[in-house]
Steps between C-alpha positions, in 0.01 A plus 500: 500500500343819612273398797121478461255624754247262657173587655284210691133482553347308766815242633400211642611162624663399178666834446662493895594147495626497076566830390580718740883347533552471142445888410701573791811345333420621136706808508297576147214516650358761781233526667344839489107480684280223641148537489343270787186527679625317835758609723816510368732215565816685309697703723735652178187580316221776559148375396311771287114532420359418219475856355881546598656171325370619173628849540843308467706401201590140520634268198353189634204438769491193620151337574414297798186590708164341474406310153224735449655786565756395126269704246512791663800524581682386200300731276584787755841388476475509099342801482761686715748387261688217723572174396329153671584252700265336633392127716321274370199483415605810307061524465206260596311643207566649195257785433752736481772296338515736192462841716860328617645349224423788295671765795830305501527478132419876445752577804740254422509401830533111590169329690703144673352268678738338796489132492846478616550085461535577147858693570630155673749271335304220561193667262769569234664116547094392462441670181820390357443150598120520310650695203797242448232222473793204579266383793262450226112655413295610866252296551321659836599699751410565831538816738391629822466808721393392816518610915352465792202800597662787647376727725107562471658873480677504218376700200466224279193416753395840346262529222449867525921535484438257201629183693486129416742230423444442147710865471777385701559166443313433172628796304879353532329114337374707212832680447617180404259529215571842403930499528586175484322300246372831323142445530245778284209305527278275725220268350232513792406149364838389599461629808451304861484701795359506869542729763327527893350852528338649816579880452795488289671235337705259729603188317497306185613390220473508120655259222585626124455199247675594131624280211841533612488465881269494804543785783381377887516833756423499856498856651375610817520488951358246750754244357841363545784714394544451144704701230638338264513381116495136316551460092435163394620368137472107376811384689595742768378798715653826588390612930617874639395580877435800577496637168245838560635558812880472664610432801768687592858370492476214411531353132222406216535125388388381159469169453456261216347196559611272140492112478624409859765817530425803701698797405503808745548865367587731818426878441759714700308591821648840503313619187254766603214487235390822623762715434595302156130637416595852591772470303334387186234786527785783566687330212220538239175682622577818262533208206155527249502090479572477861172705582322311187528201664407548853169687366431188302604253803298700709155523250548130441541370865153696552351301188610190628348584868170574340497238315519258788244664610493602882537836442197689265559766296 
C-alpha cells in the first residue's frame, strides 16, 4: 500500500495520549504538517500556521482541536480536496450539514467520525451476540459514561471552545443508538431525560422507551467512574466494562449472566482498537459505499442528538 499523507489540526490530550503512538507504527501512514495553536509538544514535527497547512497536499487530516472549531475546519479540509477524520462530536449543530455532506460527495472524499470502541472485538462479539438472538429478545438496557470533574481548566469547562459533557460522554451513549441497534428515529414522547446545567451541560441522563425495548443512559462528571454496558433479556443479561473506553493491556471480559451460570468472554488485551480503525479507513475510504455510509452515520448521529434535545438547531 502506497503510503497516505496525514495532516493534524489542533492535537490535544486524546491525540498525545491515543494517537500519537499508533501513526507512529503505521508505516502506511505519514505524517506530513500539524496545525496547533500551542507550543508544540512534537519534537519530529514542525507546526505550521494556519495559512501554511492548507498550502499543503495531504490525503487525510485528522481533526482534534476544540469542538467548535469542527465546521470550519472540516469544510476547509473538504474544500481543499483532503479527506476527514475527525473526533467526535464530528459537529454540535447541523446548519451546515449539507454544505458538508454535499462537498464530500461531489469530491469523493470520505467525512469519518472517530469513535474508536466500535473497531474493538468486544463491540463486534456485542453485535453478534444481539444479532444471533440465542440469549433471547432485549428487554432494557442500561449504559453509562461517567467520571469524576477534572480540572476546572479543561476545555470542556469551555463554552466559548464549545465545551460540556453531554459532547464527551453523552455522544458515545447515543452511538449506541445510531451503530448498534440502528436507530433513524426518536419519538420525543418516548423520551425521559434530565440533565444539571450551570454554563454548559454537566450531568444527566435520558431513557428511550420503544415497543421492543427500553434504553436507560447516564452520561456525564462529578460521579463515580463509570463506563460500561448492561443488555438485559427475560432470563439472562449480557455486562462489558469498559466498553467506550480501554484500559491499556489488559483484556475486555464479556460476560453472560444465564440461569445460575456465568460465562466469561476475554478479549485479547493486546488488540489496539485504534490502529484496527486506521486500518479499516486505509482499507476502504476511496470505496463509494464506504463514504455512503459514514455520511449517513454521521447526518443520523446529529438527528438523534437533536432530537434529545440539548443541543438546538
Amino acid at each position: 500500500m502506497k503510503t497516505k499523507t496525514l495532516g493534524i489540526i489542533g492535537p490535544g490530550y486524546h491525540f498525545e495520549k491515543n494517537i500519537i503512538s499508533v501513526l507512529k507504527k503505521n508505516n502506511s501512514i505519514k505524517i506530513s504538517g500539524i496545525l496547533r495553536n500551542k507550543k508544540n509538544n512534537f519534537k519530529n514535527y514542525k507546526t505550521l500556521s494556519e495559512y501554511d497547512f492548507f498550502k499543503k497536499k495531504y490525503d487525510f487530516v485528522y481533526i482534534s482541536c476544540p469542538n467548535k472549531l469542527h465546521e470550519k475546519f472540516i469544510i476547509k479540509s473538504l474544500k481543499s480536496n483532503y479527506n476527514v477524520i475527525c473526533e467526535k462530536p464530528f459537529l454540535t449543530n447541523d446548519k451546515k450539514i449539507n454544505e458538508i455532506l454535499n462537498l464530500s460527495k461531489k469530491n469523493k472524499k470520505l467525512i469519518f467520525e472517530a469513535f474508536m470502541h466500535l473497531y474493538h472485538p468486544a463491540y463486534d462479539k456485542l453485535k453478534k451476540i444481539i444479532k444471533d438472538k440465542k440469549i433471547g429478545k432485549l428487554k432494557y438496557v442500561v449504559s453509562n459514561f461517567r467520571f469524576p470533574s477534572l480540572n476546572s481548566k479543561n476545555q470542556r469547562y469551555k463554552k466559548n471552545l464549545g465545551g460540556g459533557f453531554f459532547y464527551d460522554t453523552a455522544v458515545y451513549l447515543i452511538s449506541l443508538e445510531n451503530y448498534l441497534f440502528n436507530n433513524t428515529s426518536l419519538n420525543k414522547k418516548n423520551i425521559e431525560q434530565f440533565n444539571i446545567t450551570k454554563k454548559i451541560d454537566l450531568r444527566g441522563y435520558f431513557v428511550i422507551k420503544s415497543k421492543n425495548f427500553n434504553r436507560f443512559y447516564f452520561w456525564g462528571e462529578g460521579q463515580n467512574y463509570t463506563n460500561n454496558i448492561e443488555l438485559f433479556t427475560k432470563d439472562c443479561s449480557i455486562y462489558v466494562d469498559r466498553f467506550f473506553s480501554k484500559i491499556k493491556n489488559k483484556p475486555t471480559i464479556i460476560k453472560i449472566f444465564d440461569k445460575h451460570k456465568v460465562k466469561s468472554i476475554k478479549i485479547d488485551k493486546k488488540v489496539d482498537h485504534f490502529r484496527n480503525m486506521f486500518d479499516e479507513i486505509l482499507k476502504n475510504y476511496h470505496k463509494t459505499s464506504f463514504q455512503n455510509y459514514h455520511r449517513y452515520k454521521i447526518h443520523n448521529q446529529l438527528k438523534l442528538i437533536n432530537k434529545l434535545g440539548h443541543i438546538k438547531i
